[in-house]
C-alpha positions in Angstrom: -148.1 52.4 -73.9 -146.7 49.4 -75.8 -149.1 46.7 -77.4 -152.2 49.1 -77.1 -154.1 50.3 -80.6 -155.3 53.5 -80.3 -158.2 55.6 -82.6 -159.8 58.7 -82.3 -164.0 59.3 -82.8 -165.2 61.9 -84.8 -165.4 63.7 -81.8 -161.4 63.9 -81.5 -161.6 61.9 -78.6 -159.1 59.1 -78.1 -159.4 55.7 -77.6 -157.9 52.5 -77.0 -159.1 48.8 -78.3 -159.4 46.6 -75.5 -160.4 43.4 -75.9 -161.8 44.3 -79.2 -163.5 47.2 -77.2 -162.5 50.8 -77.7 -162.6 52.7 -74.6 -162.5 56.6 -74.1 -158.7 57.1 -72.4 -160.5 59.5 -70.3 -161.7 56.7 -68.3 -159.2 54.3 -68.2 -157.0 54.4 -65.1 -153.1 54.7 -65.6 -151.8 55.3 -62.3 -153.2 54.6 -58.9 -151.5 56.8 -56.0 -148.5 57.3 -58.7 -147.7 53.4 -59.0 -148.0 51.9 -61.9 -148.0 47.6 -62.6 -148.7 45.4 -60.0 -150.4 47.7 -57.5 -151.0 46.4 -53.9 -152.6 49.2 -51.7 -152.8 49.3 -47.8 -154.7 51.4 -45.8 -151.6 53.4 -45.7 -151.9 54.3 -48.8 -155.3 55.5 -49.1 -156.0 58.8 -47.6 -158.9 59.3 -45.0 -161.9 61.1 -46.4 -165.8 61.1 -44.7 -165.3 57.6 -43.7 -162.7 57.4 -40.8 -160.3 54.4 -40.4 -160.6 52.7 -36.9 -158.6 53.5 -34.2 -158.7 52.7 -30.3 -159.6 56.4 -29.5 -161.7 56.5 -32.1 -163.8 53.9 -30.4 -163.5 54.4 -27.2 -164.6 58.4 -27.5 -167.3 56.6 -29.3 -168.9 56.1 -25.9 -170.3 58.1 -23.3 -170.6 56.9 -19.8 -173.9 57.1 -17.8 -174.8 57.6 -13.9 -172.7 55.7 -11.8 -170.6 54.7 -15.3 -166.9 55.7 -15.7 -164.4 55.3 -18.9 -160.4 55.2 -18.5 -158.4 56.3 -21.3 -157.0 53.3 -21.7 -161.0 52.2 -22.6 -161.6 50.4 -19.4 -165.1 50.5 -18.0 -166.0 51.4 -14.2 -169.0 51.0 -12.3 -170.1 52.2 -8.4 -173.0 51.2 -7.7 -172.5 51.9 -4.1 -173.8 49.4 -1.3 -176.8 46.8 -2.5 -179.7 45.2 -0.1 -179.3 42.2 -1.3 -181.9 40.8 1.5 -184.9 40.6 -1.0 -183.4 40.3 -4.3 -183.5 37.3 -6.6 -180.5 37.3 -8.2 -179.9 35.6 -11.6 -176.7 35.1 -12.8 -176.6 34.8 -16.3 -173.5 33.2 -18.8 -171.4 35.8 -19.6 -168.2 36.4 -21.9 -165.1 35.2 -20.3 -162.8 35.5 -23.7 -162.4 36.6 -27.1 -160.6 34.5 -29.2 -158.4 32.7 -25.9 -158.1 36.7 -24.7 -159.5 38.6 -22.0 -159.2 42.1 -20.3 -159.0 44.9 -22.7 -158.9 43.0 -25.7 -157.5 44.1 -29.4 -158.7 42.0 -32.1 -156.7 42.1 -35.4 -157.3 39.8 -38.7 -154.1 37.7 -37.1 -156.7 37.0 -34.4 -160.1 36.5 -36.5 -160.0 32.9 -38.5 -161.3 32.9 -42.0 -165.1 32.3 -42.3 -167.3 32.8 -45.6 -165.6 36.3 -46.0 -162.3 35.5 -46.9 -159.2 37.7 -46.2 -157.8 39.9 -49.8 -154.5 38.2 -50.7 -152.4 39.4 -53.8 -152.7 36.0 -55.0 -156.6 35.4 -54.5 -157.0 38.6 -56.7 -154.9 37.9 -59.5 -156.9 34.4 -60.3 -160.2 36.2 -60.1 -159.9 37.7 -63.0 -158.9 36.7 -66.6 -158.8 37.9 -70.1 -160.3 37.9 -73.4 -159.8 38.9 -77.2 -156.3 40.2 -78.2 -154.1 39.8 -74.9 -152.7 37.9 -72.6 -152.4 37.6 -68.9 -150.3 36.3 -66.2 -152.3 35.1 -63.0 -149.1 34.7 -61.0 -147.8 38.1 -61.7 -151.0 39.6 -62.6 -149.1 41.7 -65.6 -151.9 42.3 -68.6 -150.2 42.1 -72.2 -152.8 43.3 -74.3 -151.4 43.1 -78.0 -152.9 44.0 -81.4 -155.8 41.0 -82.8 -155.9 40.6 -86.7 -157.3 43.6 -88.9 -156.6 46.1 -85.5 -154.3 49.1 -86.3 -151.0 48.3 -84.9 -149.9 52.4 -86.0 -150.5 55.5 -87.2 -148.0 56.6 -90.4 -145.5 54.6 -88.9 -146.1 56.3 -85.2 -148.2 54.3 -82.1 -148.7 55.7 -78.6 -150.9 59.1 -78.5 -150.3 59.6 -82.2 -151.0 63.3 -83.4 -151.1 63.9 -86.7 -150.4 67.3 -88.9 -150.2 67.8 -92.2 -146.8 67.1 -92.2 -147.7 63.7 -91.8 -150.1 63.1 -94.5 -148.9 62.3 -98.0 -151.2 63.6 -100.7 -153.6 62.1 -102.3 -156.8 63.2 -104.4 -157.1 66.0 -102.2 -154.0 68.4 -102.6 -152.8 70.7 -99.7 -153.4 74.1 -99.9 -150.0 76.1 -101.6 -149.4 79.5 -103.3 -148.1 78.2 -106.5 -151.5 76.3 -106.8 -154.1 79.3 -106.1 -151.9 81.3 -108.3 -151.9 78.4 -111.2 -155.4 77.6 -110.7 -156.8 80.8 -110.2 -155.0 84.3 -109.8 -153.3 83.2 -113.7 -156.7 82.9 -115.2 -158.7 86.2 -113.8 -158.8 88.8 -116.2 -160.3 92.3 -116.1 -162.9 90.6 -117.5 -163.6 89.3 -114.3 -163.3 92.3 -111.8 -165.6 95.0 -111.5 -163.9 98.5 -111.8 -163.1 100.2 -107.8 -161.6 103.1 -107.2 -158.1 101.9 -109.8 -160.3 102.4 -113.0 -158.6 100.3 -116.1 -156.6 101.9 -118.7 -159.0 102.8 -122.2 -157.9 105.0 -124.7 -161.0 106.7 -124.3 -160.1 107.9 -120.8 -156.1 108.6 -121.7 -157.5 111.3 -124.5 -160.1 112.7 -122.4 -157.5 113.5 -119.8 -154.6 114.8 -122.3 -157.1 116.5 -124.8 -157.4 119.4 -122.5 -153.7 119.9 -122.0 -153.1 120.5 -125.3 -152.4 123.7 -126.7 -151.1 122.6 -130.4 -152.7 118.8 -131.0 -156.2 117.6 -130.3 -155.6 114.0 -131.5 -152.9 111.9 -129.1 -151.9 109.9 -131.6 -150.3 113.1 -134.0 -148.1 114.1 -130.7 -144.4 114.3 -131.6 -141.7 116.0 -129.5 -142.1 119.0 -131.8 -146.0 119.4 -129.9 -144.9 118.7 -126.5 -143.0 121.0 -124.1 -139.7 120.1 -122.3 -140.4 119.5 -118.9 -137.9 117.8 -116.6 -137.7 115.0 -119.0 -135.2 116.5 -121.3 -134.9 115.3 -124.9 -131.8 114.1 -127.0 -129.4 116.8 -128.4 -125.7 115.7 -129.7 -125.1 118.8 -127.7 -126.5 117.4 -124.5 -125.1 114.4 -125.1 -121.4 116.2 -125.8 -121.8 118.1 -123.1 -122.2 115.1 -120.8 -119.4 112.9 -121.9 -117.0 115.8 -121.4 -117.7 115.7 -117.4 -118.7 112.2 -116.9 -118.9 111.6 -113.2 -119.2 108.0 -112.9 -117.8 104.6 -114.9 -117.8 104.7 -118.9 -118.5 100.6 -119.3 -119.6 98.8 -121.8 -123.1 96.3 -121.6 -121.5 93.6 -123.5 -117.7 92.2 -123.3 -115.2 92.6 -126.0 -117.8 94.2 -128.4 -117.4 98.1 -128.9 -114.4 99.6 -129.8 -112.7 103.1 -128.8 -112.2 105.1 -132.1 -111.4 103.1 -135.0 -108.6 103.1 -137.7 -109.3 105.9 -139.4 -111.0 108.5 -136.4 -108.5 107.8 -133.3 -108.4 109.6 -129.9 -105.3 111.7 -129.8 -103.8 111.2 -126.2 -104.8 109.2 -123.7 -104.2 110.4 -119.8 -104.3 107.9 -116.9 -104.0 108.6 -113.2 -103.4 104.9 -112.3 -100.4 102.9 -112.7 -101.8 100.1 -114.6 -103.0 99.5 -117.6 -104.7 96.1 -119.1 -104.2 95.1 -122.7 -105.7 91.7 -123.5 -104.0 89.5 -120.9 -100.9 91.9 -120.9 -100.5 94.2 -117.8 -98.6 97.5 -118.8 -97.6 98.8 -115.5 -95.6 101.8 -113.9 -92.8 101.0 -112.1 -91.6 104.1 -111.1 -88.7 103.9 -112.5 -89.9 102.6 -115.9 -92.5 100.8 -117.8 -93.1 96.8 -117.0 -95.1 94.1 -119.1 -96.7 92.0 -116.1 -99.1 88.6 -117.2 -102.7 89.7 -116.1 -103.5 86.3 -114.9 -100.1 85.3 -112.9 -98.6 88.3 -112.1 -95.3 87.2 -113.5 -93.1 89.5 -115.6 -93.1 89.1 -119.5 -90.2 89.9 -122.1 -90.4 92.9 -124.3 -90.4 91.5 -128.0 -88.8 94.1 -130.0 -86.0 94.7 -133.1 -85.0 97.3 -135.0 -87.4 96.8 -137.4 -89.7 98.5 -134.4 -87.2 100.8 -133.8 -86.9 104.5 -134.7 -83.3 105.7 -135.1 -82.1 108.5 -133.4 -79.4 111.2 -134.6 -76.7 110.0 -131.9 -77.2 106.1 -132.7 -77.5 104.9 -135.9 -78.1 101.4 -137.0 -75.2 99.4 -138.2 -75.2 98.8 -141.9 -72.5 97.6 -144.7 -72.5 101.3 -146.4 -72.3 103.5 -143.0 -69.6 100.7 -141.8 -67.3 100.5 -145.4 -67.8 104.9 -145.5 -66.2 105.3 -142.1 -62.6 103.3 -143.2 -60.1 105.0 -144.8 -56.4 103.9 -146.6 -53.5 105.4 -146.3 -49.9 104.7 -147.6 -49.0 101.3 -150.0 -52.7 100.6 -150.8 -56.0 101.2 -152.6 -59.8 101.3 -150.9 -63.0 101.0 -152.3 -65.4 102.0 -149.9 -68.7 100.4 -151.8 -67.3 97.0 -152.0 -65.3 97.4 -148.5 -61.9 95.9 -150.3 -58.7 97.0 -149.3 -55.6 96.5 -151.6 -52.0 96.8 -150.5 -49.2 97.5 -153.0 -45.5 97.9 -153.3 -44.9 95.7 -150.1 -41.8 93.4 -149.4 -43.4 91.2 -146.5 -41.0 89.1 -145.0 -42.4 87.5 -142.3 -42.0 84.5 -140.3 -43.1 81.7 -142.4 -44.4 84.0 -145.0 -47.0 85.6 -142.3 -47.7 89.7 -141.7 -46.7 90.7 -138.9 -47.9 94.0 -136.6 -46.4 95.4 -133.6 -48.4 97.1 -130.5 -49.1 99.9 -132.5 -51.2 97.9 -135.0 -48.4 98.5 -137.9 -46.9 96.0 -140.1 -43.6 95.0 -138.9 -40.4 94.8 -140.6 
């Protein structure tokens, strides 16, 4: 409802400042027969109740006719009163009614027939200038549309909401008092209670007192709990630490062996290595180097792209075998050999000819297919 202020009592009910007056909603009237505004009601608009509307046979059943006295539906009035001895009788004729309103017969009389007296007829417009109003509002006499605005110092809203305003907590910014939350009972309260401050129920606290009374008894070798080692207490199903144990474990491991820190421990060291290493996999991940199995042979793959990498190798790396051998001066100058006009020294590598008449062309050595000197 726009331009109304509404509140609430401390009996939740809710009103609405009119004219500086708050009024319970409960008794103001919204609608009337589901119009709103301007209302003009007829009478056929208002449903009958105890009190009947008039109608013609309505008041013509209204009467009932005497001796001699008979009523037509149509509400005309009959009488027989047979044959009079008028002789004697001393008749007075007195005025009578000869019309109503310029009408005779069986006469209908409607407000179109009845002039105005003191009673005036209801018109829209003689209602809307009887009233008026006062305080923060304003009103139209011709329309007879009520504007009733807010007057200085009346609430206009509620948290920024008018109307029939309902308000949760959700709407309410804190102030000194502080809504209700877990973190703040747990803060305020729950951190600060001690045993101090609880009675013992059936969960009795922890004393030392009460641990040795109930071990004391199960004791066959100690009668003091703080001399127990694992030399005075029997192996239950919490079995303790043996290098065998532990052996015997790592040599069927049935889950992951892994580390709880990255790039800390090591695998054997430089002087105690493991002997062989078997894999079922075809990878395996050396730094950011992938060593893979092909298949067919042995690939060097980049962990992070995939991509392949070149082998970076020399014969320094290299282990000879019996069938190749590495080239060197020595093994090179041992496997020549000279023969004929000529001398060789096989740990320098010169060769020497001697006794030779070369007559080439232009002074040049010549060889033929067979890799001889020509003539």
């Amino acid at each position: 409802m726009a331009g109304f202020e509404f509140n609430s009592d401390e009996q939740g009910r809710a009103l609405v400042n009119v004219g500086n007056t708050l009024v319970d909603l409960a008794n103001i009237v919204f609608r009337v027969h589901d119009q709103t505004g301007n209302v003009v009601l007829t009478t056929a608009n208002i449903t009958e109740h105890t009190n009947l509307y008039f109608s013609n046979t309505r008041a013509r059943n209204a009467f009932t006719a005497g001796s001699g006295i008979t009523i037509a539906a149509n509400g005309l009035i009959s009488a027989n009163v047979g044959s009079l001895d008028l002789s004697n009788a001393n008749i007075v004729i007195m005025a009578g009614v000869d019309s109503v309103n310029g009408a005779n017969g069986n006469v209908i009389l409607t407000t179109s027939n009845i002039a105005e007296g003191a009673n005036l007829y209801f018109t829209n417009s003689r209602a809307r200038t009887a009233i008026s109003i006062t305080g923060s509002g304003t009103y139209n006499n011709t329309t007879g549309v009520i504007t009733i605005t807010a007057g200085s110092g009346d609430v206009v809203s509620v948290n920024g909401a008018n109307g029939n305003v309902v308000l949760t907590t959700a709407n309410l910014a804190e102030s000194g008092n502080l809504y209700f939350t877990n973190d703040r009972v747990w803060s305020n309260v729950v951190a600060s209670i001690t045993t101090s401050y609880v009675p013992e129920g059936a969960n009795l606290y922890f004393t030392n007192a009460r641990v040795a009374a109930f071990v004391t008894p199960n004791l066959d070798l100690k009668a003091n709990v703080t001399d127990l080692t694992t030399a005075n207490v029997t192996e239950l199903n919490n079995l303790y630490f043996t290098n065998a144990r532990v052996s015997a474990y790592l040599s069927n491991i049935s889950g992951n062996l892994i580390p709880n820190s990255d790039n800390v421990y090591d695998l054997g060291s430089a002087s105690n290595r493991w002997r062989d290493l078997y894999l079922t996999g075809n990878s395996l991940y050396l730094g950011n180097i992938t060593i893979k199995d092909s298949g067919s042979g042995v690939r060097f793959l980049s962990s992070s792209t995939g991509t392949s990498l070149p082998i970076e190798a020399n014969t320094s790396s290299l282990v000879e075998s019996s069938n190749n051998l590495f080239f060197t001066n020595a093994r090179a100058r041992a496997a020549l050999t000279v023969t004929g006009n000529g001398t060789y020294n096989n740990t320098t590598g010169v060769i020497t000819v001697t006794g030779l008449n070369i007559a080439g062309s232009n002074g040049q050595i010549q060889y033929n297919s067979a890799g001889n000197l020509a003539a």
